[in-house]
N, C-alpha and C positions, 0 to 999 in steps of 0.2 A: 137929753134926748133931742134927735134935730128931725122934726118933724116935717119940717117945711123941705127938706132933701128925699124926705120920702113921699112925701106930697107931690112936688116936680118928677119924680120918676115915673112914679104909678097911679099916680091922678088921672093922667090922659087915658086912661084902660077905661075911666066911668063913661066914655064914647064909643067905647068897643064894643063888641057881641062878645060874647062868654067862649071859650074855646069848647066845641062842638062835646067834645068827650067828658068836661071839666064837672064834676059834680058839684054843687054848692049849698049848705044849708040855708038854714034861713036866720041863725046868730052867726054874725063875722064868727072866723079863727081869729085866734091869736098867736103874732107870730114873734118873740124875741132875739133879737140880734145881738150877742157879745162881743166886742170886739176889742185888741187889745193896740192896735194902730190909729194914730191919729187920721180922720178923713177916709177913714176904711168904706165906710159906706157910700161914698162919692168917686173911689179909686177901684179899689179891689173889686168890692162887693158887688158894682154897678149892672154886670151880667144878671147877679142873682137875680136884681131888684126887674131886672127887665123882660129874664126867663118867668119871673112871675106872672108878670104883666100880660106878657104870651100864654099863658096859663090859664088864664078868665080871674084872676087875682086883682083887687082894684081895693086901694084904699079908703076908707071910709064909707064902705057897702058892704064886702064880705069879707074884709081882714081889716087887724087893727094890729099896727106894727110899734113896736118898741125897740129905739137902740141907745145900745149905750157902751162907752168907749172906755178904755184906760189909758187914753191920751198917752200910749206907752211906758208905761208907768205899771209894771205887772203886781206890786203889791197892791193895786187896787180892783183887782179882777174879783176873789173872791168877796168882797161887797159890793159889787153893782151884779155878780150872779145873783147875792141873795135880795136884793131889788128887785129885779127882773123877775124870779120866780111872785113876787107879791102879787103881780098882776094873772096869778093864773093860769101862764100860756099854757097853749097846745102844742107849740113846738120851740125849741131854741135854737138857733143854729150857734154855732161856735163859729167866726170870723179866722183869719189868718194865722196860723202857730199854734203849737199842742199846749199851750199852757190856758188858752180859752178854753179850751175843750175840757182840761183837768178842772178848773177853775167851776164850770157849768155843772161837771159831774160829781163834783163835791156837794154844789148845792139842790142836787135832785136825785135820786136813783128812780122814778118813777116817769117823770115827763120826759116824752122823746128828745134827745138831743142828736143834730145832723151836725158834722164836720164839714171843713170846707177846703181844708190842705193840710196835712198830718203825716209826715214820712213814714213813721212806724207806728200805723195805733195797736198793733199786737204787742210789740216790745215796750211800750208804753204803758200797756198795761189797763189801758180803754177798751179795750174789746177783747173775746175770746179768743177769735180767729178770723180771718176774712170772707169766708164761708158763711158762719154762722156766727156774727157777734154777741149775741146773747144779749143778758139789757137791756140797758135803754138806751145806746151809741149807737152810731152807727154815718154813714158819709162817706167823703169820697178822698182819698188819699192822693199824696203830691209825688209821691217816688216811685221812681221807676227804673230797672237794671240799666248799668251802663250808661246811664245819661250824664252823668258828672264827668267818666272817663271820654265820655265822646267830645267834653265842652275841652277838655284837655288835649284832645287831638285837633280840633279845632285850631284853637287859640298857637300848638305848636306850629300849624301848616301856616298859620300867616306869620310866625316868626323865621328867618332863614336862620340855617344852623343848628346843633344841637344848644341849649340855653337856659340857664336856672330858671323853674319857673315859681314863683310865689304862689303861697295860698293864702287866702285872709278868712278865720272861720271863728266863730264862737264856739268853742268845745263844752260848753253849757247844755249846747242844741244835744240832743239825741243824733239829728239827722247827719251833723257835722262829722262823727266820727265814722257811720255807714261810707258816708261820701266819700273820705279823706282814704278811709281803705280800699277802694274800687278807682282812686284815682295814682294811690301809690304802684299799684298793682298794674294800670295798663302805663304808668311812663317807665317801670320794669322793663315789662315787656316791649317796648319800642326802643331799649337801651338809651333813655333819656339820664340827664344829671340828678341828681337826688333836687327833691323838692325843698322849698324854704317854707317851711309852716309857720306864719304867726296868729296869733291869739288874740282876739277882742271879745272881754267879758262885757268893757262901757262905752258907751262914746268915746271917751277919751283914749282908751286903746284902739278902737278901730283905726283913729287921727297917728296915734304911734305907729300901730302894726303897718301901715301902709310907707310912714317912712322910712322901718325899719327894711320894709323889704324895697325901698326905693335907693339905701342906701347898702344893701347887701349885694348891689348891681344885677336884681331880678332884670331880665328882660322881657318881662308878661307876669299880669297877676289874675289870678281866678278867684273871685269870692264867692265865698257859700250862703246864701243870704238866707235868714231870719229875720224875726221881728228888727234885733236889734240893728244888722245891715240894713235891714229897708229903710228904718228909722234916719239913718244919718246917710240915705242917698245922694242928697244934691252934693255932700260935703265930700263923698268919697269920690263924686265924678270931678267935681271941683280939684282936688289934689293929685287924681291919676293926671287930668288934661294938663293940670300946670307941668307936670313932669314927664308929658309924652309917655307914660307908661301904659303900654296895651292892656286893657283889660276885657275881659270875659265873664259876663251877669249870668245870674239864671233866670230872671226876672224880664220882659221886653219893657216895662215901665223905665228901665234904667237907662235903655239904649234911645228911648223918645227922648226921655231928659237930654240927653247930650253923651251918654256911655256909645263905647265903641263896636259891641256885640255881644248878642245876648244868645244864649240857646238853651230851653229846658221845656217843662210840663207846659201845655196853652193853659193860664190860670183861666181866659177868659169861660174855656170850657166847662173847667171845673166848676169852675160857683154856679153855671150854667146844670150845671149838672143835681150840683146840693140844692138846688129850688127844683129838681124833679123828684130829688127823695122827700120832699116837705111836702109835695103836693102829691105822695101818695101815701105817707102819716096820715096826712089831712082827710083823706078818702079812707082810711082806717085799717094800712099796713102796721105792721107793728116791728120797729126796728133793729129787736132781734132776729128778725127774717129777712133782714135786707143786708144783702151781703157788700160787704166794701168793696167800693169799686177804685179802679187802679187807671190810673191817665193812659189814653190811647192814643192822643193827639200832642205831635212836639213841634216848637217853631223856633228856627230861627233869623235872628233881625239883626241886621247891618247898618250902621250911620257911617256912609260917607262922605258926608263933613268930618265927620270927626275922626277917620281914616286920611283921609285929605291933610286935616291941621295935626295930627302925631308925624305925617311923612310915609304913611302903611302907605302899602297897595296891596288892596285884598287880594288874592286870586282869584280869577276866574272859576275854578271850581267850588269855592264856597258861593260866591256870590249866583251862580246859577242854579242854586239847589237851595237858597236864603229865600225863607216864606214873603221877608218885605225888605226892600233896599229905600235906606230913607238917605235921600240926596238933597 
């Protein structure tokens, strides 16, 4: 548990006024964090911890916060669930990928559990329906029509020419094969080249998959990311740049790194969001009444360094309608 990360975030709130509308008893909540990415709660999470804070939520006065990570390592999720429940909480949130959330829902059917990015929590099999999930689940979902194929139009408008384009996905993920079909379906429709799909179940494939399709003479690759993509980012930016090959994140963490462009769901919103469904748990909704909610806000982000050192030049019309141009 890294305590002193949630102490720096939310400590500064014991300075605050309490947010006007914010109810608060008189025993702190409790609140548990799963998480299955390493530094999730410094990276990812950081909105949540903050939306809190805006909340009239302040560490060590009226919440008492517990996290704990699977350092990536997902056969360790279901024991730090049943950890986590010893202490009680009042609410859990599941961190980043449907396997926390599976992992949290194994270990409770009674205590509220909020998601935090979850492609399909119906087809999953977490929730009833997005209306009414019934339960004790409930949170905010990461997918959204058309966004995969729009990252695919993208990515062709900065390449000239019709051109193979690579996909790098873990077919493990649920989300991956949603994607892969809404993405085969619009380069149909633009009478593009069949796509090159490869497959990363471990690290060690993601490091293959990328040179397989660097060696199949892709001229642009799209990754689908998950745990495991996010997991070996620096490594997958590292080996696109050595080999000038374009790629296109869903994530903007990737394109800060040093990736070339990113376009998908604003996560920062979302987690923004899963600390408003906890603080109305907290005030005594019940999270079969709270219906999943679905991303409204998308961005996308451009590194032109790193357009620059590949030889690109973006077009003007992505980059005039690009949420952030980082130069």
């Amino acid at each position: 548990m890294k305590r002193r990360e949630f102490i720096t975030l939310l400590g500064a709130a014991a300075s605050m006024p309490f947010a006007a509308d914010a109810q608060h008893s008189d025993k702190p909540y409790r609140v548990s964090y799963l998480a299955l990415l390493p530094g999730e709660d410094a990276t990812l999470a950081k909105p949540f911890w903050e939306r809190l804070r805006e909340l009239g939520y302040s560490e060590g006065k009226n919440l008492m916060l517990e996290y704990r990570s699977a350092e990536g390592r997902p056969e360790r999720l279901d024991q730090l669930a049943t950890e986590l429940m010893q202490s009680n909480p009042d609410v859990i949130v599941a961190g980043f990928g449907a396997l926390a959330v599976k992992a949290a829902a194994a270990a409770t059917k009674t205590v509220p559990i909020v998601f935090t990015s979850i492609s399909d929590p119906v087809g999953t099999g977490l929730v009833a329906s997005l209306n009414r999930p019934g339960g004790n689940v409930t949170g905010v979902s990461s997918q959204a029509n058309d966004v995969s194929a729009k990252r695919l139009q993208i990515l062709e408008d900065i390449l000239p020419g019709r051109q193979t384009i690579a996909i790098l996905l873990n077919p493990d993920t649920p989300f991956s094969a949603l994607a892969l079909r809404e993405i085969r379906s619009a380069a149909e429709q633009r009478h593009q080249p069949p796509l090159a799909v490869f497959a990363a179940r471990t690290p060690d494939e993601v490091a293959t998959g990328i040179e397989a399709a660097i060696k199949a003479g892709a001229a642009g690759l799209l990754t689908l990311e998950d745990p495991l993509l996010i997991g070996q980012m620096r490594k997958i930016i590292e080996r696109v740049a050595a080999a000038r090959l374009p790629t296109i994140f869903g994530i903007r963490e990737f394109v800060e790194a040093g990736g070339l462009i990113s376009y998908g769901v604003d996560r920062r919103q979302i987690f923004r969001r899963a600390a408003d469904y906890v603080d109305k748990i907290l005030k005594g909704a019940r999270p079969a009444d709270l219906p999943i909610e679905q991303p409204t806000k998308f961005e996308l982000v451009v590194n032109l360094k790193t357009a620059k050192a590949f030889g690109l030049t973006i077009p003007p019309s992505i980059l005039s309608v690009a949420d952030e141009v980082i130069e």
